[in-house]
C-alpha positions as CSV (number, residue, x, y, z in Angstrom):
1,X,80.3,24.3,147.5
2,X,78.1,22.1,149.4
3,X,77.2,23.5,153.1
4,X,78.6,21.4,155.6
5,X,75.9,19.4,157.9
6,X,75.6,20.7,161.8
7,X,76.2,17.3,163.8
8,X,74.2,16.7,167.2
9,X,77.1,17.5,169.1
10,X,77.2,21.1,167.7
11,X,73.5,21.4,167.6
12,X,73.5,20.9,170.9
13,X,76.0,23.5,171.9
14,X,74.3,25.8,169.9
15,X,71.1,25.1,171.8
16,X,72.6,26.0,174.9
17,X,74.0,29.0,173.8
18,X,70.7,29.7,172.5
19,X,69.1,29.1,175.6
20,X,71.3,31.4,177.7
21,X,70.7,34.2,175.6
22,X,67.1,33.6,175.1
23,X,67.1,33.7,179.4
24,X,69.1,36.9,179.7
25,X,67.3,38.8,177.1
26,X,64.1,38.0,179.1
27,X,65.7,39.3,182.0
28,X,66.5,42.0,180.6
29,X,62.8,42.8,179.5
30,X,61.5,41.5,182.4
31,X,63.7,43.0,184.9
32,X,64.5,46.3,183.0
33,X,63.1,48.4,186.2
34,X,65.6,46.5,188.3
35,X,69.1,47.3,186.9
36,X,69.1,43.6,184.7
37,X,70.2,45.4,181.6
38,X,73.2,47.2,183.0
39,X,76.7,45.4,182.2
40,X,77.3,45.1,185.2
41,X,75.0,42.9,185.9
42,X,76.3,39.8,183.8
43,X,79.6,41.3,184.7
44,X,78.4,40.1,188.6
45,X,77.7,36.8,186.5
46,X,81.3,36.3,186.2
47,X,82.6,37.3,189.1
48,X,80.5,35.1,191.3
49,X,80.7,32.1,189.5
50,X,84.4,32.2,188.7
51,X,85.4,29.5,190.7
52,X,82.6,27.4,190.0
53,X,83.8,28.0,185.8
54,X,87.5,26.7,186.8
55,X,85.2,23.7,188.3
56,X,83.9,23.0,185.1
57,X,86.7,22.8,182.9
58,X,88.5,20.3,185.1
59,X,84.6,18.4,185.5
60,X,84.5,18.5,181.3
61,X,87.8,16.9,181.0
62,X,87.1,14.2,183.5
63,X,83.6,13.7,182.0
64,X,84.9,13.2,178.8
65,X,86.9,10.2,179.5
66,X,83.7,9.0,181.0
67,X,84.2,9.5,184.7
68,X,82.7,11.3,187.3
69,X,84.2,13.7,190.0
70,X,82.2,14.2,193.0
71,X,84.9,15.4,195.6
72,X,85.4,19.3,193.7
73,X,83.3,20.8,196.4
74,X,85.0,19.3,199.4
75,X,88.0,20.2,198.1
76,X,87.3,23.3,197.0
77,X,86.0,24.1,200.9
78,X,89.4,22.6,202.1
79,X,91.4,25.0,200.2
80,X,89.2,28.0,201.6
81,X,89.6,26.7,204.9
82,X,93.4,26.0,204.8
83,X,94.0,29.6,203.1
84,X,91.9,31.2,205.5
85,X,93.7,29.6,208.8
86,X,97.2,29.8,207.0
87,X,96.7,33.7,206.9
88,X,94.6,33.7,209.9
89,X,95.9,32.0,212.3
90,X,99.4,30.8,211.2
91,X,100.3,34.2,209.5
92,X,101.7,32.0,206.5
93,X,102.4,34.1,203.4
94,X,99.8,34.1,200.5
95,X,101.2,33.3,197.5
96,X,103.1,30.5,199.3
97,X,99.9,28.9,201.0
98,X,98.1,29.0,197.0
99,X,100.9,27.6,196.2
100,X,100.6,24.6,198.5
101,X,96.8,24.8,197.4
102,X,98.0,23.7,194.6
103,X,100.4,21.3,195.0
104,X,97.9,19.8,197.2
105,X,95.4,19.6,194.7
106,X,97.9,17.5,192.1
107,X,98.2,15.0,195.0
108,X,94.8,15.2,195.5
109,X,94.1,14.2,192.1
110,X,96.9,12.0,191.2
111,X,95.7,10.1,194.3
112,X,92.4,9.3,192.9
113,X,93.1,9.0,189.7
114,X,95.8,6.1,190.6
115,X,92.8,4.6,191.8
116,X,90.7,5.1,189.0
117,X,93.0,4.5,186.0
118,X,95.5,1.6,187.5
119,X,93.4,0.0,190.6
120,X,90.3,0.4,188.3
121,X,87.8,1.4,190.6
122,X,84.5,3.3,189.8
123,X,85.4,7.1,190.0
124,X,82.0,7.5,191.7
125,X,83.0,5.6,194.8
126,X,86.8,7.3,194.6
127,X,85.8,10.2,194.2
128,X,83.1,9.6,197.5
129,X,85.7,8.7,199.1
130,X,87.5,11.9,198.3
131,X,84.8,14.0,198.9
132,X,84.3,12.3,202.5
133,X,88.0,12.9,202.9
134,X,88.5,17.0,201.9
135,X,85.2,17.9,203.9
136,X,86.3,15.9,207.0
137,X,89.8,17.5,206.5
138,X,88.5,21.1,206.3
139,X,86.8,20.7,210.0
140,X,90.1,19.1,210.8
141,X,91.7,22.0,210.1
142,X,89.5,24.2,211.8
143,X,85.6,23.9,213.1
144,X,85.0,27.7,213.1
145,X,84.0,30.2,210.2
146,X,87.1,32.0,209.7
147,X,87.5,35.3,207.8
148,X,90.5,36.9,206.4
149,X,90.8,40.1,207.1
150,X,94.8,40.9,208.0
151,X,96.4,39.8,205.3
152,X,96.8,42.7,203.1
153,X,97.9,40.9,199.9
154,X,95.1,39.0,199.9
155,X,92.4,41.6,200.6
156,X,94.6,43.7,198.3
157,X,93.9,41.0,195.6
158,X,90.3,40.5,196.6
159,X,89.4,44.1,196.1
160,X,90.9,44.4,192.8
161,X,89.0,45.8,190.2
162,X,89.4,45.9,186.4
163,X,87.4,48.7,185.2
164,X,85.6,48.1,181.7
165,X,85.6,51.6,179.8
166,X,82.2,51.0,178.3
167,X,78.6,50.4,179.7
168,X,78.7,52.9,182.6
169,X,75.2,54.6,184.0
170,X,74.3,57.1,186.4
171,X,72.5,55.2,189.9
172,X,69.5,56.6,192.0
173,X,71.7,58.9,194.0
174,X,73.3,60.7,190.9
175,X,76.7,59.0,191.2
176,X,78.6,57.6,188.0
177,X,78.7,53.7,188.1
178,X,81.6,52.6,186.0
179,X,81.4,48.1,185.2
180,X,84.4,46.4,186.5
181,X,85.6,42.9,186.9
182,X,87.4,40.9,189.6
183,X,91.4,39.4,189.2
184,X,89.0,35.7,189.7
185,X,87.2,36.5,186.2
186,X,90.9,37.1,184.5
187,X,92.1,33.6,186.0
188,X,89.0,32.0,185.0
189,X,88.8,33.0,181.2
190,X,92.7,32.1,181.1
191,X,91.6,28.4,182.6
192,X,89.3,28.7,179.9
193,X,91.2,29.4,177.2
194,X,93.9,27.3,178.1
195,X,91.8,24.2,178.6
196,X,89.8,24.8,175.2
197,X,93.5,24.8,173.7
198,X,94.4,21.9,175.6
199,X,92.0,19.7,174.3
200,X,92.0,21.3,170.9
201,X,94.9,21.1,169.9
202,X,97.2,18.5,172.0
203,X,98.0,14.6,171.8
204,X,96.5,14.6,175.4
205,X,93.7,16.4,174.8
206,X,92.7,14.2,172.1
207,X,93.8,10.9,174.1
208,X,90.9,12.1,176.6
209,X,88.2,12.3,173.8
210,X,89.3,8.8,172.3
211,X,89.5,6.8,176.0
212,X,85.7,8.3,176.7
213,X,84.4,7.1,173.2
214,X,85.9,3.8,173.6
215,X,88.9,2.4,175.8
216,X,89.5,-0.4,173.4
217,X,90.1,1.4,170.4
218,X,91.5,3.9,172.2
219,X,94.5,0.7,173.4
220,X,94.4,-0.4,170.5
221,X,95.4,2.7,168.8
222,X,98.7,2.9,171.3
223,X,97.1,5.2,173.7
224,X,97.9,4.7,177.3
225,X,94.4,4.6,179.1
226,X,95.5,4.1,182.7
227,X,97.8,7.1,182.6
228,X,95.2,9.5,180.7
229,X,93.1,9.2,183.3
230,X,95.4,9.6,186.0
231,X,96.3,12.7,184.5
232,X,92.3,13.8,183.7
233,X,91.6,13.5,187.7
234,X,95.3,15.2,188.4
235,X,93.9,18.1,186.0
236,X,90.6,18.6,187.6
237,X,92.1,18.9,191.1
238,X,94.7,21.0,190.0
239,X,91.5,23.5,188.0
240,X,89.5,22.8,191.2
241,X,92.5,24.3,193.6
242,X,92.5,27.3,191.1
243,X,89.0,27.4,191.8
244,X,89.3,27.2,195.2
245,X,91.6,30.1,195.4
246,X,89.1,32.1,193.6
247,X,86.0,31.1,195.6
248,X,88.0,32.2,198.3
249,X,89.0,35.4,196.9
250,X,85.3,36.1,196.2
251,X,83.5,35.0,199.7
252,X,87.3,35.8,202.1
253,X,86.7,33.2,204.2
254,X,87.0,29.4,205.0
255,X,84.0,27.3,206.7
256,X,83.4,23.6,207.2
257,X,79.6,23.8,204.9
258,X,81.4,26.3,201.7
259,X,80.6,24.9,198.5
260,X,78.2,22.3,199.3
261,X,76.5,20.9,196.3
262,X,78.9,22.7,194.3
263,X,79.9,19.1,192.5
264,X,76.5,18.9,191.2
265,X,76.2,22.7,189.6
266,X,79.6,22.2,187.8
267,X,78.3,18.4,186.5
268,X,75.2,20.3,185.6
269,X,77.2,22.9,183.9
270,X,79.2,20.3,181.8
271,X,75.7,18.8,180.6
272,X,73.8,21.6,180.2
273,X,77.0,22.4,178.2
274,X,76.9,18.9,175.9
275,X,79.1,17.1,178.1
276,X,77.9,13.1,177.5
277,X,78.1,11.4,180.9
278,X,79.0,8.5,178.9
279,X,82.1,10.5,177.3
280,X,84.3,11.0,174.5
281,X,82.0,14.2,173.5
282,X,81.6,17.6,175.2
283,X,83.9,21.0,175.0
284,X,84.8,23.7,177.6
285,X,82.8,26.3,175.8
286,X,80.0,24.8,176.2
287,X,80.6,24.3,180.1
288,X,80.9,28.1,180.1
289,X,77.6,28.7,178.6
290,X,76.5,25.6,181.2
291,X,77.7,28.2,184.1
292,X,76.3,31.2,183.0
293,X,72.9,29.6,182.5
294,X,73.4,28.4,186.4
295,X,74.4,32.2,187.1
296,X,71.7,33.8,184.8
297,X,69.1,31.4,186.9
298,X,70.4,32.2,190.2
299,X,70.3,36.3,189.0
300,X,66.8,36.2,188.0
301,X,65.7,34.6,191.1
302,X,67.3,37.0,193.0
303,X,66.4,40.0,191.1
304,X,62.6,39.2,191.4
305,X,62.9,39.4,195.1
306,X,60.1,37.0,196.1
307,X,61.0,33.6,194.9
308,X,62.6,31.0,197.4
309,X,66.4,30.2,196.5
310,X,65.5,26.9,195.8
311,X,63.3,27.6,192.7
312,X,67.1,28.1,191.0
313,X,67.8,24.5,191.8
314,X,64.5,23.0,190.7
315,X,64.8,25.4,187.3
316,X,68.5,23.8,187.1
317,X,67.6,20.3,187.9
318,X,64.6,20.7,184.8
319,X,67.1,22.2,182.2
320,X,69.3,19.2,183.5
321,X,66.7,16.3,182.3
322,X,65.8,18.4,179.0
323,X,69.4,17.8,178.1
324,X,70.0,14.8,179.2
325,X,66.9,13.6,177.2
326,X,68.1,15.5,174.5
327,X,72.0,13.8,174.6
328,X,69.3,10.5,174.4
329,X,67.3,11.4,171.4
330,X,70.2,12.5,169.6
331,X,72.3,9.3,170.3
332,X,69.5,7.4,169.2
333,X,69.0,9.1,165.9
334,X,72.9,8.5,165.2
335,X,72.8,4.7,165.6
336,X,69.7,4.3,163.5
337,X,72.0,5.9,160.8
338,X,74.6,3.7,161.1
């Protein structure tokens, strides 16, 4: 039997996957003295970067029809902010105000992606718009930094932990450290797996992959362009709520400047990942290896103790033009086949 041939797309997701372990075994050597090789470390991985993986899938189905969404971190701050109050300050029930998240976040989307799919505007200047919108909503709502702290459901929720019955090591002081996870990593890796499924295996997920490599062929094949991308930006405001939730379950509060920039680390994610900005190619896996490179950068800056913040943005931003030179190269090579 003759081996089957690894196309760019794969090759490229297997570079990234390549390149996250190739980062965290360095940590790992590097930073051995410094607790890097303890589970719990890229368990802290997760936890923090939850919402932002939530982000991602939603910004990978979106990017695969070939738009853009630049309003996930506005809206992710308005949820934050309207949780936070809603418990805070209006002493509205939890599960009913994420509920409402929600809800808001399909209205969100189906609001932009009517303009996208039907009025035919450029997502980036609807999705602006959006992000103009949700940040001037969330001081709106409130102006102040406002913690949660009363509602015991939700600090319940927040303080939940999964303990993992492997990888466990004794700390300075003698004591027993057992790994755990947070209730946000369980709702992220379900997004995950749901959304891999999606477009795996159903007539929408493959619409989105045929209107990104070419909305002609893709109406001319019976598909229905205007409403599957109505229903991609509906999709990653309805992820981008869940992802709000968690954020908010990881940082228990709502402020006017959360999750700025947070648009750009999950677009960076879905390229880093092999998401083409042009679309029609791109998965959710690799999005989550996109993620966990951003989280494994952020670690190692931190761990080391004397490096600015920013040098995790500048080593982003260069992993971000490798890839997007590589997505180049590769395209290239595959039309001087044809």
């Amino acid at each position: 039997m003759k081996a089957k041939k690894i196309n760019s797309n794969t090759l490229l997701l297997l570079i990234t996957i390549a390149l996250f372990f190739v980062m965290y075994i360095a940590g790992c050597v590097i930073y051995a003295d410094k607790g890097f090789t303890h589970l719990q470390t890229f368990l802290n991985v997760l936890i923090n970067n939850a919402g932002l993986l939530c982000v991602a899938c939603g910004m990978t189905c979106v990017m695969l029809t070939g738009g853009i969404d630049i309003s996930v971190g506005s809206l992710i701050a308005m949820d934050c902010m309207f949780l936070a109050v809603g418990m805070e300050r209006w002493g509205m029930n939890a599960p009913l105000l994420c509920v409402l998240v929600l809800v808001i976040g399909l209205v969100f989307g189906a609001v932009q992606g009517f303009c996208i799919g039907y009025l035919e505007i450029q997502p980036f200047i609807v999705t602006m718009a959006g992000m103009f919108f949700a940040r001037g909503m969330t001081a709106v709502i409130s102006t102040d930094q406002v913690s949660i702290s009363t509602n015991q459901f939700f600090v319940n929720l927040a303080n939940m932990k999964f303990e993992i019955p492997f990888g466990g090591y004794v700390n300075n002081k003698g004591i027993l450290q057992i790994p755990f996870i947070r209730v946000t990593v369980l709702i992220a890796l379900v997004v995950l797996v749901v959304v891999f499924l999606m477009l795996r295996y159903t007539k929408f997920g493959r619409s989105l992959y045929a209107v990104g490599g070419n909305e002609q062929s893709a109406t001319m094949m019976g598909l229905d362009v205007k409403r599957t991308k109505l229903k991609a930006y509906m999709l990653s405001s309805f992820l981008c709520s869940i992802g709000g939730i968690c954020y908010c379950l990881n940082t228990m509060s709502g402020s006017v400047q959360q999750a700025l920039g947070l648009e750009m680390d999950a677009i960076s994610s879905a390229v880093i990942g092999g998401t083409l900005l042009t679309g029609g190619v791109g998965n959710v896996i690799g999005s989550f290896f996109g993620v966990l490179i951003n989280g494994t950068i952020s670690t190692l800056v931190k761990t080391n103790g004397k490096l600015l913040s920013s040098w995790s943005n500048i080593a982003v931003a260069a992993l971000l033009c490798f890839f997007i030179v590589l997505q180049s190269i590769f395209a290239k090579l595959k039309e001087s086949k044809k």
